[in-house]
KOLLOSE-958550 format. One record per residue (C-alpha): residue in three letters; x, y negated, z negated. Coordinates in steps of 0.5 Angstrom, whole numbers, plus 500, padded with zeros to 3 digits. Example, Ala and Ser with C-alpha at 12.3 -4.5 7.8 and 13.67 -1.06 7.14 Angstrom:
ala525509484ser527502486
// end
This chain:
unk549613447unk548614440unk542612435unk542608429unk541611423unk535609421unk536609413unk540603412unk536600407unk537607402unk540607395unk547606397unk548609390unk544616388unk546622385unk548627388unk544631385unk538628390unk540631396unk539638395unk546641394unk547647391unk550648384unk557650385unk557643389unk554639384unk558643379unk565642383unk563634384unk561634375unk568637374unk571632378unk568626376unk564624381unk557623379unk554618385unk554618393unk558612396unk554608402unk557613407unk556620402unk549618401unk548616408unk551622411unk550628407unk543629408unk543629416unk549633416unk545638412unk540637418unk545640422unk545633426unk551631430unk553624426unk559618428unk560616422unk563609421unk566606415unk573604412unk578608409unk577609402unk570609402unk568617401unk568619409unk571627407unk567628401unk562626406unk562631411unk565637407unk560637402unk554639407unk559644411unk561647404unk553648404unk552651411unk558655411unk556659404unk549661408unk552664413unk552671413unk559676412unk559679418unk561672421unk567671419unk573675423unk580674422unk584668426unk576666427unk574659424unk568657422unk568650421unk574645424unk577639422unk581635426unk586630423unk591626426unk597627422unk600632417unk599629410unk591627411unk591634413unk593637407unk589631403unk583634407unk584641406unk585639398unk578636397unk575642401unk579647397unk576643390unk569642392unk568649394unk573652389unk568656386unk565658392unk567665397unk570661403unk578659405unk581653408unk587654411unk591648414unk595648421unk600642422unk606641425unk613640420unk611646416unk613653417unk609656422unk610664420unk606662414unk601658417unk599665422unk600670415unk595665412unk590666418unk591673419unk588673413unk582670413unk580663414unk573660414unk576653415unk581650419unk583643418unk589642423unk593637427unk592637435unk600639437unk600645432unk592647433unk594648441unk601652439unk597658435unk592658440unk597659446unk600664442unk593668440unk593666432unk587662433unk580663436unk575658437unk568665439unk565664431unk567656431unk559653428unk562646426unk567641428unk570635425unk574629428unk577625422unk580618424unk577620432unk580611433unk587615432unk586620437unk584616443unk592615444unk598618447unk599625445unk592625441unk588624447unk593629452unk591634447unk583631445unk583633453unk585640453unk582642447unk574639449unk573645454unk575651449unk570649444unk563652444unk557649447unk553650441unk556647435unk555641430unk560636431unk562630427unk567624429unk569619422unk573613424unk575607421unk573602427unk570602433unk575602439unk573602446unk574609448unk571612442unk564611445unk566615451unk569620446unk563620443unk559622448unk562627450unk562631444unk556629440unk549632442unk543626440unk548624435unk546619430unk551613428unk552610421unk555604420unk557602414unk562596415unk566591421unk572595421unk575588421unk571587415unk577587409unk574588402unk573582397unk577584391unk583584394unk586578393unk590576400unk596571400unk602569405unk608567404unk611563410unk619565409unk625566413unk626573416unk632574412unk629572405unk624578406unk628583402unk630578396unk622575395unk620583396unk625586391unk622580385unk614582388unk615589385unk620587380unk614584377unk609589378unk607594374unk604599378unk605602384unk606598391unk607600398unk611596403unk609597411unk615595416unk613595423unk619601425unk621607422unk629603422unk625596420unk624601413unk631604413unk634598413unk629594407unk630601403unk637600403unk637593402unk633594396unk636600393unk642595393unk638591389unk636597383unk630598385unk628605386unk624607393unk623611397unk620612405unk615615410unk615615416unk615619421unk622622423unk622624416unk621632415unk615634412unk619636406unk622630405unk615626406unk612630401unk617629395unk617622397unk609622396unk611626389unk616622385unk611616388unk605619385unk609622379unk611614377unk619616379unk620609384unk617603384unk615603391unk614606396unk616603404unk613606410unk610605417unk602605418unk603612418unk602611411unk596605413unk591610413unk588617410unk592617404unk589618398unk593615393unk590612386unk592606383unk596601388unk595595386unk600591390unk601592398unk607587401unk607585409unk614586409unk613585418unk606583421unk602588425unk601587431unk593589430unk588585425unk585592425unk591595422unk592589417unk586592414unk587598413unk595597411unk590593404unk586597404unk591601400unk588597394unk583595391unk580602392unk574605388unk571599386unk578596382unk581590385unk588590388unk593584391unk597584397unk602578399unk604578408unk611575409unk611571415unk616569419unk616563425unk616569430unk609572426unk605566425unk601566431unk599574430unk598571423unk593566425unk590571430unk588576425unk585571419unk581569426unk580576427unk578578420unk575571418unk578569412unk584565410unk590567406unk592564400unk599561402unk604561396unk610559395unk616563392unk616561386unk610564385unk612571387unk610572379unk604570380unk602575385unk599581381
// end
């Protein structure tokens, strides 16, 4: 069983420079803009410098990578040279899909940037010849995706002999299908003898038997309910027809002036209302899984960049992606989970801003919308059409 950590009652809110971090990672956080550690960074980051397995607990958006990288990019930078060998990471984190793999690997390259140490990343959808170049050239972290990870090990590109640190990002989402059938080949291939972190969004129940096969004497910090939503996103519903969705989508983000995501339950679900919206001259795109990673990246591109209105996607895009300044996320199907539900809003209203996100709920979904208001305890502002307008 894990212990709880024992400083819940800490300022959430300190400096970094309060937690013994080195100055090319005080300096790296300056240039960034970060000046103050969120309540999971100011909880981690000082066990993590300790050496002490951690389950760490919180939502999306609250800081989580920033919070292990910040204390490995340390530890790393005080292991000797002769450590580092070709195709032999030292730390490895383990993501989920490709894009939070990329955005991880990006916030250790911009916190060690001044620092001697590679990060390489490993995921499937991109060309893998490359990605064994770039390990043969050195590589002291790993952020990977399972699939890809076992493919080059099968093949002798990688070797776990130097491995000192693991990572499991979004461990809840490792605990399905594929992910678990991987989990399983990959736990008896890493070294006794590590420091392993496991961050997740909520606490499912195989996470805990995960957890206690992983970690050693771990400590748990829990910062939120992951059925918790944050209180600045204002959360309204629409009761509608399955056929209206489209029109009453296309005059939401007609009337919003910034970015907007649209979750549909299936990859065809998004097809089809990107279509139907494409029609009505609003500029989108998709993301979803049957989509090449090309494809994905140019997507997230033109979104970021301010090309499209919207971006409609499945919940491969509920999670991970750090995307700033959504201020609108539409329901356009229901999840079948409320934990879902939370992570698909919590897309907005992120780093202490305030956001809006509209559920469209047909007759067929108001029982999963009463069970996720129960779950999350707290009612949606029900409007009507007409007020689409007022949304944002």
């Amino acid at each position: 069983m894990t212990a709880p950590d024992q400083s819940q009652n800490q300022d959430q809110n300190q400096d970094f420079s309060t937690f013994g971090l080195m100055p090319p990672l005080l300096s790296a956080l300056d240039k960034a803009g970060h000046k103050r550690a969120s309540a999971i960074q100011a909880r981690a980051i000082p066990l993590i410098l300790e050496g002490r397995d951690v389950l760490a607990i919180a939502q999306t958006g609250s800081g989580k990578t920033a919070s292990y990288a910040l204390p490995l990019l340390q530890r790393l930078a005080t292991l000797p040279p002769s450590e580092r060998i070709p195709g032999a990471p030292m730390a490895l984190v383990l993501a989920p899909t490709r894009e939070l793999a990329s955005q991880i690997a990006g916030v250790f390259r911009q916190l060690g940037r001044t620092m001697p140490l590679r990060t390489r990343v490993a995921c499937g959808g991109l060309p893998k010849d490359a990605q064994i170049a770039a390990m043969a050239e050195g590589v002291d972290i790993l952020v990977a995706t399972s699939g890809r990870l076992l493919e080059l090990f099968d093949n002798g590109h990688v070797t776990f002999d130097k491995l000192r640190f693991f990572v499991l990002d979004e461990a809840d989402r490792m605990l399905e299908g594929d992910f678990l059938i991987d989990m399983e080949r990959m736990e008896p291939l890493l070294p006794t003898i590590r420091q392993t972190i496991l961050c997740s969004a909520t606490q499912p129940p195989g996470l805990q038997p995960l957890a206690q096969r992983l970690l050693h004497k771990p400590v748990l910090i829990e910062i939120e309910a992951q059925t918790v939503t944050p209180r600045r996103i204002r959360q309204r519903a629409m009761f509608v027809e399955a056929d209206q969705k489209p029109a009453l989508i296309a005059a939401a983000l007609r009337h919003q002036p910034g970015r907007a995501i649209v979750f549909a339950r299936t990859k065809a679900d998004v097809e089809k209302l990107a279509a139907t919206l494409r029609r009505m001259k609003i500029a989108v795109e998709t993301l979803h899984g049957d989509r090449t990673q090309g494809q994905r990246n140019r997507a997230l591109e033109a979104f970021r960049a301010g090309k499209i209105s919207a971006l409609i996607a499945t919940d491969i895009a509920a999670r991970g992606l750090d995307i700033g300044d959504i201020l609108l996320v539409i329901n356009a199907t229901l999840p079948e989970q409320a934990d879902t539900y939370v992570h698909r809003i919590g897309r907005t209203g992120r780093a202490g801003k305030r956001g809006d996100s509209l559920t469209l709920c047909d007759a067929t979904e108001r029982k999963m919308l009463r069970l996720i208001e129960k779950q999350i305890g707290h009612r949606m502002t029900i409007i009507s059409p007409e007020q689409i307008a007022g949304i944002s």
